[in-house]
Each structure stands twice: as structure tokens, then as C-alpha cells.
C-alpha positions in Angstrom: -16.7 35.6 -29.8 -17.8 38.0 -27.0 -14.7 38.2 -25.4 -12.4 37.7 -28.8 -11.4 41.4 -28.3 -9.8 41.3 -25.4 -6.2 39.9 -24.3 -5.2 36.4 -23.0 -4.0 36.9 -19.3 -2.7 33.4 -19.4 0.2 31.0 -19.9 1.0 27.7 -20.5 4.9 26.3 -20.0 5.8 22.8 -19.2 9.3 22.4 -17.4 11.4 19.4 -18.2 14.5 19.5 -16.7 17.4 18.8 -19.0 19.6 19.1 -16.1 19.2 16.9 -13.8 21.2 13.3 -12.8 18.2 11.4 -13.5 17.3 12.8 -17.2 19.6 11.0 -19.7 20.3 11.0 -23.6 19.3 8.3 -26.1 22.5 6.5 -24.9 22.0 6.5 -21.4 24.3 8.6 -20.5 23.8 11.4 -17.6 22.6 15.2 -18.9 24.1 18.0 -17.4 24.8 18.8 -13.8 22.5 18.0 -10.6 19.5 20.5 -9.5 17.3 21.2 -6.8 15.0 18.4 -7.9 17.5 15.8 -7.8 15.8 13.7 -5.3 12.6 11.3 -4.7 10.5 11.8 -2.0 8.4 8.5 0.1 5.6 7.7 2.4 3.3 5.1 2.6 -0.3 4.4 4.7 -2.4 2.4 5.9 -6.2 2.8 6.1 -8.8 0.7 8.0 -12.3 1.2 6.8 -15.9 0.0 7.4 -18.0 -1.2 4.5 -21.8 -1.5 4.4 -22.4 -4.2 2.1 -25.8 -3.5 1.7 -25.7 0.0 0.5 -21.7 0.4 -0.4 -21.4 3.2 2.0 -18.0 3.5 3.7 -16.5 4.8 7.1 -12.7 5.0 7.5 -11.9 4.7 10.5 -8.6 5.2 10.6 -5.4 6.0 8.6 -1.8 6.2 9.8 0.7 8.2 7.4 4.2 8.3 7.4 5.7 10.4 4.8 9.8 11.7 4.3 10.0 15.5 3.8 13.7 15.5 4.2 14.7 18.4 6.5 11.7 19.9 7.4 11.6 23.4 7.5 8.3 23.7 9.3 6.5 20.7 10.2 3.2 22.3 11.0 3.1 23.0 7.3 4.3 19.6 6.2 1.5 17.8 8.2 -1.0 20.5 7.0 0.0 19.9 3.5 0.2 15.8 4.0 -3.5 15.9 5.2 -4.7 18.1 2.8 -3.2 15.8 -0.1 -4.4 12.9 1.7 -8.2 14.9 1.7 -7.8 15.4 -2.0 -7.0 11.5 -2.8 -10.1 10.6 -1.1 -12.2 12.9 -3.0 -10.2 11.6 -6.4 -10.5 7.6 -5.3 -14.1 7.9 -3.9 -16.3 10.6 -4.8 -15.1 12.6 -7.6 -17.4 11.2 -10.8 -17.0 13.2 -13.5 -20.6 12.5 -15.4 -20.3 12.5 -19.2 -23.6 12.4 -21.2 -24.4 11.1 -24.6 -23.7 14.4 -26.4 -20.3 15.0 -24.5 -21.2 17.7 -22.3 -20.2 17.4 -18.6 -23.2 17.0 -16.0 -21.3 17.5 -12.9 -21.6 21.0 -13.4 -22.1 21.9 -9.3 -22.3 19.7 -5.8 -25.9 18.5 -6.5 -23.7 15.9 -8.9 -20.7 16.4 -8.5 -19.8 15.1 -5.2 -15.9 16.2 -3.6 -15.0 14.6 -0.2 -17.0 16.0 3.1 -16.2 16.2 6.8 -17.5 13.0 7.3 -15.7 11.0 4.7 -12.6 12.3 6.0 -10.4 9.4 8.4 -12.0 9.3 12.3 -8.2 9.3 12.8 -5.9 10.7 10.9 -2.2 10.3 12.1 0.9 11.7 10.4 4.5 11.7 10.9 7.5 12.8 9.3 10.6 10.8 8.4 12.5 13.8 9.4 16.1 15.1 9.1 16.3 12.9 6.1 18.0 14.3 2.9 18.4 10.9 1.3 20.7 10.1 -1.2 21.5 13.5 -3.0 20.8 16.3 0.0 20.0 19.1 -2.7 16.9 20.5 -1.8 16.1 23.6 -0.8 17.7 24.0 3.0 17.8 20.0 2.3 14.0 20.1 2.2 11.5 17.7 0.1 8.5 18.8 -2.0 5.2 18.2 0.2 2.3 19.5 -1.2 1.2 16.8 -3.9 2.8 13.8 -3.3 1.1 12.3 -0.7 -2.2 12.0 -2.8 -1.4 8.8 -4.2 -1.2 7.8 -0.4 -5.0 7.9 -0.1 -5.2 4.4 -2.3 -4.8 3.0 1.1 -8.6 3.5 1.7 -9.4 1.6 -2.0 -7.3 -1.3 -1.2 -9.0 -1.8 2.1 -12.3 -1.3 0.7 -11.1 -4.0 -2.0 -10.5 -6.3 0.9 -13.8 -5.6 2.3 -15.6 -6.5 -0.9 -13.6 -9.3 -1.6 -14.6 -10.9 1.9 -18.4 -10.1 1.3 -18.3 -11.9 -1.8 -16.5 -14.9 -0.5 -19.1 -14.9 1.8 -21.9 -14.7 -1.0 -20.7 -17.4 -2.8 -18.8 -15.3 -5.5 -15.9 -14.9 -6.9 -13.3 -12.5 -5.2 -11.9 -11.6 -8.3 -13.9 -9.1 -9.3 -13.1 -5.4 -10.9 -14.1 -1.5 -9.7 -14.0 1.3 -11.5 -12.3 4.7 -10.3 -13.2 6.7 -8.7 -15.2 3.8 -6.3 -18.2 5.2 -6.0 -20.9 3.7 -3.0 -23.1 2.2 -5.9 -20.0 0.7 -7.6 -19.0 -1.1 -3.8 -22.6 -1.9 -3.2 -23.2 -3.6 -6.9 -19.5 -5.6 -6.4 -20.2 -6.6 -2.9 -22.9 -9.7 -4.9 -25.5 -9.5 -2.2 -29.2 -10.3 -3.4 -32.5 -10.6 -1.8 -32.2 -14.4 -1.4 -29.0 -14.0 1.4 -31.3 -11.8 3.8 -33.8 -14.5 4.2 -34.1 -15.8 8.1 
């Protein structure tokens, strides 16, 4: 109510391309003529991590990434953009717990809860390379170029699945099964509670 006076200096829109070779009609059939968008874009990872099974706490120490941008236009910004989407997937995957109390009101209201991805959860080594010069089926993009900036996020799940492997060898070792469920985003307590270690395995 204290601001109901003044004007909304936002907007929402939603594009949907209706245009495009890979939007069809009820039938199947094609709609309209090909865009800029007309393409998919790839990459995949691969993450080797440390796991303290004893306190869940994590260490990657390394992930390689090679991701397709078509035909680069600059590759400084393509790398810059690939790491930075790779930074935000960690923070998304492994840090980022939105906390939700009883009355519905969010308690992650600032860093002292609300914990995003530091220096030192980012990859020892981080390598990435381009698929370059590249344009794929339908080169359409812009200059023959491929979006960058979000994709690679999903990337990141490299570090879960070798934290999953991790777990799943501590609890073979414990005697448990290595079926076992996390939740997302995989928090240290939610590693250090699935890794089954109890007091009676650090006996001498």
C-alpha cells in the first residue's frame, strides 16, 4: 500500500517461438519458416571430487569441460561465460538451500543462511574448450554462433554424480546399501548423513 501510488516499471513477456522447425501443430506437422534459434547446443564434463565421509565436506578437484558454441565469435567470452555457468551449477547442486519455515516465510534471507558457492568450492582445476567452428545441423545463428551463457549450468551435475559415487563406495564399505537417495541441492549434512558412518566403524 505505500507504494500503490506510483507506476509499475516492469514487464513480464514470455517468447514462444511459433516459427521455428522444431515447433509443430497438433498434427505434427512443421510451423512456419526456420529462425535464429533453430539449433541445439552440447557439452558435457567430467568432475573428480574428494569426499570427507565424516563430516560430508567436499573438494573438487578437478573438472574438464568441453562445450560446442558453434562459431565462436570471441572465445575469451565463451570460456568466461562457460565457467561462470559452471560456478552457478555448483552453487544450485551444492549450496543453494532455500530454508522454508513452518509459517511459509523464507529464512535464507542473507549469507549467514543462505550459503552461494565460494572461492574455495570452486574446481582446483577447471579446464574448458570449445567444440569450435561447429554450426551443426542448421548453421543459423547469429554469425553461425551458439547461445553460451546458460547452458552449461546443467554441466555442473558432474560434481553430484561423483559425489554419488563417493557415497555409494563409503557405504559399501559400511555395510549399507548403495542404493540410497539425496536431496537437491546436496548439502554437506545431506552427504555426511548418506555416507552411514557411526561411532561403532571408528573403533581401533
Amino acid at each position: 500500500a505505500l507504494l500503490g501510488h506510483q507506476e509499475k516499471l516492469s514487464a513480464t513477456g514470455i517468447f514462444s517461438p511459433t516459427s521455428n522447425r522444431y515447433t509443430t501443430d497438433v498434427e505434427g506437422n512443421p510451423n512456419g519458416k526456420p529462425f535464429h534459434g533453430d539449433y541445439f547446443t552440447y557439452g558435457a564434463a567430467c568432475s573428480e571430487v574428494e569426499v570427507d565421509i565424516l563430516t560430508g565436506e567436499i573438494q573438487t578437484l578437478r573438472s574438464d569441460i568441453l562445450f560446442d558454441v558453434g562459431k565462436s565469435i570471441n572465445a575469451g567470452v565463451d570460456i568466461g561465460q562457460i565457467e561462470g555457468a559452471y560456478a552457478w551449477g555448483i552453487g544450485y547442486y551444492l549450496f543453494e538451500e532455500p530454508l522454508i519455515d513452518s509459517k511459509g516465510v523464507d529464512r535464507t534471507q542473507g549469507v549467514w543462511e543462505y550459503k552461494p558457492p565460494m572461492a574455495s568450492e570452486m574446481p582446483r582445476e577447471l579446464s574448458v574448450e570449445l567444440v569450435r567452428d561447429n554450426p551443426g545441423p542448421a548453421p543459423v545463428g547469429v554469425l553461425g554462433s551458439k547461445a553460451v551463457a546458460e547452458p552449461p549450468f546443467m554441466l555442473a551435475y558432474s560434481i553430484v554424480g561423483a559425489v554419488k559415487k563417493a557415497v555409494a563406495s563409503a557405504r559399501k564399505d559400511n555395510g549399507a546399501s548403495t542404493t540410497f537417495d539425496l536431496p537437491m541441492p546436496v548439502t554437506i549434512d545431506a552427504i555426511q548423513r548418506a555416507c552411514a558412518v557411526n561411532p561403532s566403524h571408528m573403533k581401533c
